[in-house]
C-alpha positions as CSV (number, residue, x, y, z in Angstrom):
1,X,5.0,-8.6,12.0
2,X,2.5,-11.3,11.6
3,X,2.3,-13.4,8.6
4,X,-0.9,-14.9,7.5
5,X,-0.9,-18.4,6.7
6,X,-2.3,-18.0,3.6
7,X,-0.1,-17.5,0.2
8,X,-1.9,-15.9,-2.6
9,X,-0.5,-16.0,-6.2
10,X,2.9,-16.5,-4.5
11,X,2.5,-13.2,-2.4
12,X,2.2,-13.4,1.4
13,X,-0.1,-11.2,3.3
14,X,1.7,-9.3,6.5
15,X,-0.4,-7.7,8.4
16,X,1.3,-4.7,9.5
17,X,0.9,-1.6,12.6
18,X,-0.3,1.4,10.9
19,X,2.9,3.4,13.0
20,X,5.1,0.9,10.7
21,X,4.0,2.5,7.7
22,X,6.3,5.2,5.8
23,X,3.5,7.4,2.7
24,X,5.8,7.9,-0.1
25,X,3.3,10.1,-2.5
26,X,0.2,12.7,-1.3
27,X,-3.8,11.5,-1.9
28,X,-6.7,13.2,-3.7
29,X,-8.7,13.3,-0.4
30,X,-12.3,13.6,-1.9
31,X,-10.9,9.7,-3.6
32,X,-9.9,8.7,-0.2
33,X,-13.0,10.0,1.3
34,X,-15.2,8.4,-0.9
35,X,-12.7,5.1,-0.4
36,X,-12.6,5.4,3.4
37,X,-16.8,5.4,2.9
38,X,-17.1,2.0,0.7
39,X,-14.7,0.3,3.2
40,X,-16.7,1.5,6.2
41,X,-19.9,0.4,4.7
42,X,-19.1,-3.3,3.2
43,X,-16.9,-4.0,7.0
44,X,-14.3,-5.9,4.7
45,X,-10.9,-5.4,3.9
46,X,-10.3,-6.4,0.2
47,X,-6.8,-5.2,-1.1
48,X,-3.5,-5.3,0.7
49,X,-0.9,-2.3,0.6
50,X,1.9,-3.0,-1.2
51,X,5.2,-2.1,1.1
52,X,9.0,-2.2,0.7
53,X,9.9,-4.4,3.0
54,X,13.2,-2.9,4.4
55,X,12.1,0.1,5.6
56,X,8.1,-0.1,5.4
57,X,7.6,2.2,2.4
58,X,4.4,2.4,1.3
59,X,4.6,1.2,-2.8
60,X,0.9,1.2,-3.5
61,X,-2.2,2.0,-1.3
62,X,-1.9,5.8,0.0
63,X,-5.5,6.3,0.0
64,X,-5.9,2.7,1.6
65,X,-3.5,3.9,4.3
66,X,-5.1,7.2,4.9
67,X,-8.6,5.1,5.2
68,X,-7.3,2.9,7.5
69,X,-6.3,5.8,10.3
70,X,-9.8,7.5,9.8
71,X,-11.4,3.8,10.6
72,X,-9.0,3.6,13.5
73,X,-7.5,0.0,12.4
74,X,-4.7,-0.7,14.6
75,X,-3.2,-2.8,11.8
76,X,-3.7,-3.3,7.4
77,X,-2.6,-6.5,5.4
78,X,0.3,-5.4,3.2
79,X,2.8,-8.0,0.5
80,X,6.1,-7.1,1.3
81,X,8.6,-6.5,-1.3
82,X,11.9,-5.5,-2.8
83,X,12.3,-2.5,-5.3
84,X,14.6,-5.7,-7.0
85,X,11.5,-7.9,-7.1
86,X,11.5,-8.9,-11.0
87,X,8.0,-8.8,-10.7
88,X,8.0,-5.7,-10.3
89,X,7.8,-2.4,-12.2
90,X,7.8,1.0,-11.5
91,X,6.7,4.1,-13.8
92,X,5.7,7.3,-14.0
93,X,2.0,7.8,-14.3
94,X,2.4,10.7,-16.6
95,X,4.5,8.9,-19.4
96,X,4.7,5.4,-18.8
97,X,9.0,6.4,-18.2
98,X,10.8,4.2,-15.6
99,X,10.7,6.1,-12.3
100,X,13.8,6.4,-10.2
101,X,13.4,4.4,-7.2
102,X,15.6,6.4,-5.2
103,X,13.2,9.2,-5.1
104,X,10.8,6.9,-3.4
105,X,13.1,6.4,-0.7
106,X,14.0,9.7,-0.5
107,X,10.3,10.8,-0.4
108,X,9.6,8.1,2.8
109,X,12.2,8.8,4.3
110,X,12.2,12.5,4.3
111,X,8.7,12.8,4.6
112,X,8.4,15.3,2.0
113,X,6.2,13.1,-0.6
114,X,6.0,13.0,-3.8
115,X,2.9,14.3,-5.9
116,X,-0.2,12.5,-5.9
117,X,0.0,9.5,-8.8
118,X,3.9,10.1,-9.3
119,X,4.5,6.8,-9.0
120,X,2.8,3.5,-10.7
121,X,3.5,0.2,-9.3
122,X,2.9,-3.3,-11.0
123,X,2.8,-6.7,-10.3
124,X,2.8,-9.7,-12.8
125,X,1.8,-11.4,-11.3
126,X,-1.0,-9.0,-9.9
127,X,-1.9,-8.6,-6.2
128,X,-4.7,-10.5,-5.0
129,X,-7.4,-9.6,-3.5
130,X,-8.5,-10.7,0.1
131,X,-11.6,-10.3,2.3
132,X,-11.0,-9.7,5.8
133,X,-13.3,-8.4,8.2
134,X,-13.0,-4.8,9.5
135,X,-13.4,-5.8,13.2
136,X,-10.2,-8.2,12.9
137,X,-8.1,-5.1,12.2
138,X,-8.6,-2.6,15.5
């Protein structure tokens, strides 16, 4: 793991291996198609995943994820943190309900993921952005 020395909004960037990374929920691909495109044509990196940080858990940024392994980037900058995070809060997508954490794990670390948009994940405060350059990531 390599920290950047940067903190942002009390957040610190990691910049993780994509083989670290556990998906946790399935993507629209057509979104993460058109994503993997926009990235690919601006050459900059501008949103860090957001990853549980015991076991690597992807929180939020599937279809980030998924456009990093069709760029070929050998590594992503992620904010690492704990489903106890205060900051935190997870709910469904569908009805605003508190969503049972443990089904994250489960989905992670099972590998049988949970629906695309199960899960919603916010940050107060919210994750910034950041602007690193494609070529710094393979």
């Amino acid at each position: 793991m390599n920290f950047v020395s940067a903190t942002l909004s009390d957040y610190h960037i990691v910049m993780l291996g994509l083989e670290e990374l556990r998906p946790t929920e399935e993507i629209n691909l057509d979104r993460a198609m058109s994503l993997s495109k926009a990235i690919s044509r601006d050459s900059v990196w501008t949103r860090p995943l957001l990853v549980e940080l015991k076991h690597s858990l992807v929180m939020d940024g599937h279809h980030r994820l998924y456009c990093a392994r069709q760029l070929s980037l050998r590594k992503v900058p992620c904010i690492l943190l704990s489903y106890e995070d205060p900051r935190l809060s997870v709910t469904s997508w569908e009805d605003e309900a508190s969503f049972d954490t443990n089904r994250i794990y489960e989905a992670g670390l099972s590998g049988k993921l949970l629906g695309f948009k199960s899960t919603r994940h916010r940050l107060n405060p919210q994750i910034p952005t950041c602007g690193i350059a494609l070529n710094t990531l393979m």
